[in-house]
Every structure is written in structure tokens, then in C-alpha cells.
N, C-alpha and C positions, 0 to 999 in steps of 0.2 A: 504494500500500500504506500509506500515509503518511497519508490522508487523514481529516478528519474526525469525518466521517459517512459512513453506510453505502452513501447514495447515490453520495457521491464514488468512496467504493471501489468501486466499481460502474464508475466511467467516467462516471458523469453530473456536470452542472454545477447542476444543479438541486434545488429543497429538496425535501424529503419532499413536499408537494403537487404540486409539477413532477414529480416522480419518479411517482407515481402516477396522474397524469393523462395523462404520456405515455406509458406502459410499460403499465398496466391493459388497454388495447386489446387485449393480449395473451389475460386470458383469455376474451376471446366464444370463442376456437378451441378450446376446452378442458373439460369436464365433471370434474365433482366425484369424486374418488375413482381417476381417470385418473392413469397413471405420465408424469414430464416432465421432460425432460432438458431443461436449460440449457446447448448448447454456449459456450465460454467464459463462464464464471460469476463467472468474480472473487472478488470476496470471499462469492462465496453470496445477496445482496439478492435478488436475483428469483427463485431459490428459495424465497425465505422468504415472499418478496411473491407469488409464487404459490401457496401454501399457503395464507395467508391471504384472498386476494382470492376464488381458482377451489375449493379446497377438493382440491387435487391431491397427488398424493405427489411430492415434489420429489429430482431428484438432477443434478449438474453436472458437467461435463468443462474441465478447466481447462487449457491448455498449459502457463502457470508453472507449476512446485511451489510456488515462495512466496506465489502467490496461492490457490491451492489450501488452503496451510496456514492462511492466512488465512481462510478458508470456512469452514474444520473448527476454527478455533479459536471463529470466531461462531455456529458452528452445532456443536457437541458431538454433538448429538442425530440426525442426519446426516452423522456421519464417515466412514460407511461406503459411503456415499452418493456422494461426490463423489472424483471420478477425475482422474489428470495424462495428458496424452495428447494428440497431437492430430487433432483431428476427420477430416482428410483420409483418415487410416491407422486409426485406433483402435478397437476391432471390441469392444463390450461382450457381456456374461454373457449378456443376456438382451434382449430387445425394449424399446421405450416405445411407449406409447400416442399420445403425441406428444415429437415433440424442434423446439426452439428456434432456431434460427441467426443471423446475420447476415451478409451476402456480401461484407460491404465489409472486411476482412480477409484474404479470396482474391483473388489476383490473378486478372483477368476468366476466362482462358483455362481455369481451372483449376474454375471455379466450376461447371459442370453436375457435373462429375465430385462434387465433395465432395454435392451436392444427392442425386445418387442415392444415392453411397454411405449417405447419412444416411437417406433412403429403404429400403434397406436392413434397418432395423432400429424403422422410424418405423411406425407407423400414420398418423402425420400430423406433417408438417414445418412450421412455421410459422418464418416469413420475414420480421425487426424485431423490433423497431421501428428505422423508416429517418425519415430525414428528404425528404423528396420534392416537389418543384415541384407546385399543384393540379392544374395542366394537362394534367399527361404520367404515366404509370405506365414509366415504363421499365421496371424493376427487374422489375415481372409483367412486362413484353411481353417482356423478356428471357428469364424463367425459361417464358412458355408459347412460345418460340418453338421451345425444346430437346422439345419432345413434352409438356409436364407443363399439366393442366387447374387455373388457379387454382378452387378449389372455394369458397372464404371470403374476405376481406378484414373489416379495419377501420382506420377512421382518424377522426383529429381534428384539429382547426385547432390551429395551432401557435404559439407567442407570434409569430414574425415573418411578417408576414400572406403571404410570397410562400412560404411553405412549410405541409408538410402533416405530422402525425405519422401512418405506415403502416405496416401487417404484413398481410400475406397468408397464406393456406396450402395447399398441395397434400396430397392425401391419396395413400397409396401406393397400387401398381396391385395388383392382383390375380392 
């Protein structure tokens, strides 16, 4: 909460160009004018950066409050926006077109469960940006092993050459 810059308050360690070059991946999954939830959002950057980037309406779920307030004090114009809750349990107003997650926050066991649930209310769930070995996809072979077809991916090489910048996403069933 302390941090910086916006990327810091974000959780990254990286400057605005690292910040964009890893995270941007994000909107291939996403079309312009599409609603997109940012599960744990922090101080709001990747809402903002996906507004910017994909051309989407942005809104975030944050477990803190005080990061939450943080969101809404950088982003005024989306306070209405960004929600305290957490993702496991937290049942929103309305749908999104796509919502955001990351699974490294769930402990293993727990992880299909939050996935549907977010499914649930997704049109499409997008999954990263992770850090991930080039060799192996775990993380998908993980999430299709539960029933769910990866429909999309994207990645990029990552400053340390034995690692990958990834996000995937599944789209809801029907």
C-alpha cells in the first residue's frame, strides 16, 4: 500500500514497461467495450491498464478494504466499481463479460471450486498472468484436467530465460 508507483501497488516489481509487457498479454482475451472484472485488484493498475490497453469497462474485487480504498482513491471515477469480498464466496449484481484471476493464492485443493464459481458469472475467465517453466503448462493441464477446454492462451519470454510470462482462458459452458 506503501509503495511507489502504481505498478508496485499492484504487487509487481517491475517499471511501467515490465508492467506492460508482462500483464498486456492479458488483453488478446478480451474485446473492446466488454465488462472485466479484476479478481484481487489492488490498488486498481490493471483496471486502469485494461481500459487503456483493450478498450474495456473495468471493475475489481478486492479482499482488503484498505487496498480496495486505495483503488477508489486512484481511480474516483470507478468507485462504484470496485468491490471488498472474497472471490471464493462473493456472488456480484450482475455478470462480466470476462473476469481475471490468478490461482496461486488458492490453496490447490480449493482451486477448481473458486474457477467454476467465477465461471458462474464469467463469460470468460482468464487465468495470469503466471510465471511458468517453457516446457510444461501445468497450470492448463491442471485446470483442463477438472472438465474445462483451454479455449485461448498467451505468452511471452520473460527477462529470466528458464521462465515464461502466461495466461490462458476458458470460456463458460453453456
Amino acid at each position: 500500500m506503501s509503495a511507489d508507483t502504481p505498478e508496485g501497488g499492484s504487487g509487481s516489481s517491475r517499471d511501467a514497461a515490465g508492467w506492460e509487457y508482462a500483464r498486456s498479454l492479458i488483453a488478446v482475451a478480451v474485446q473492446p467495450g466488454q465488462t472485466f472484472l479484476d479478481i484481487g485488484c489492488a490498488n486498481g493498475h490493471l483496471m486502469e491498464s485494461m481500459a487503456r490497453w483493450a478498450g474495456v469497462e473495468p471493475y475489481g474485487l478486492e479482499i482488503s478494504a484498505e487496498l480496495a480504498d486505495v483503488a477508489r482513491r486512484r481511480l474516483p471515477q470507478w468507485t462504484n466499481r470496485i468491490w471488498v469480498g472474497n472471490a471464493v464466496s462473493w456472488t456480484p449484481t450482475h455478470g462480466f463479460s470476462v473476469v481475471r484471476t490468478s490461482l496461486d493464492f488458492v490453496p490447490a485443493p480449493r482451486r477448481q471450486r473458486l474457477v467454476e464459481h467465477l465461471l458462474s458469472y464469467a463469460g470468460r475467465l482468464v487465468i495470469g498472468v503466471f510465471n511458468e517453466e517453457p516446457e510444461t503448462r501445468a497450470l492448463e493441464s491442471e485446470v483442463a484436467s477438472w472438465g474445462f477446454a483451454i479455449v485461448g492462451r498467451s505468452e511471452r519470454e520473460h527477462p529470466h530465460p528458464r521462465l515464461s510470462y502466461r495466461a490462458f482462458w476458458i470460456d463458460a459452458r453453456d
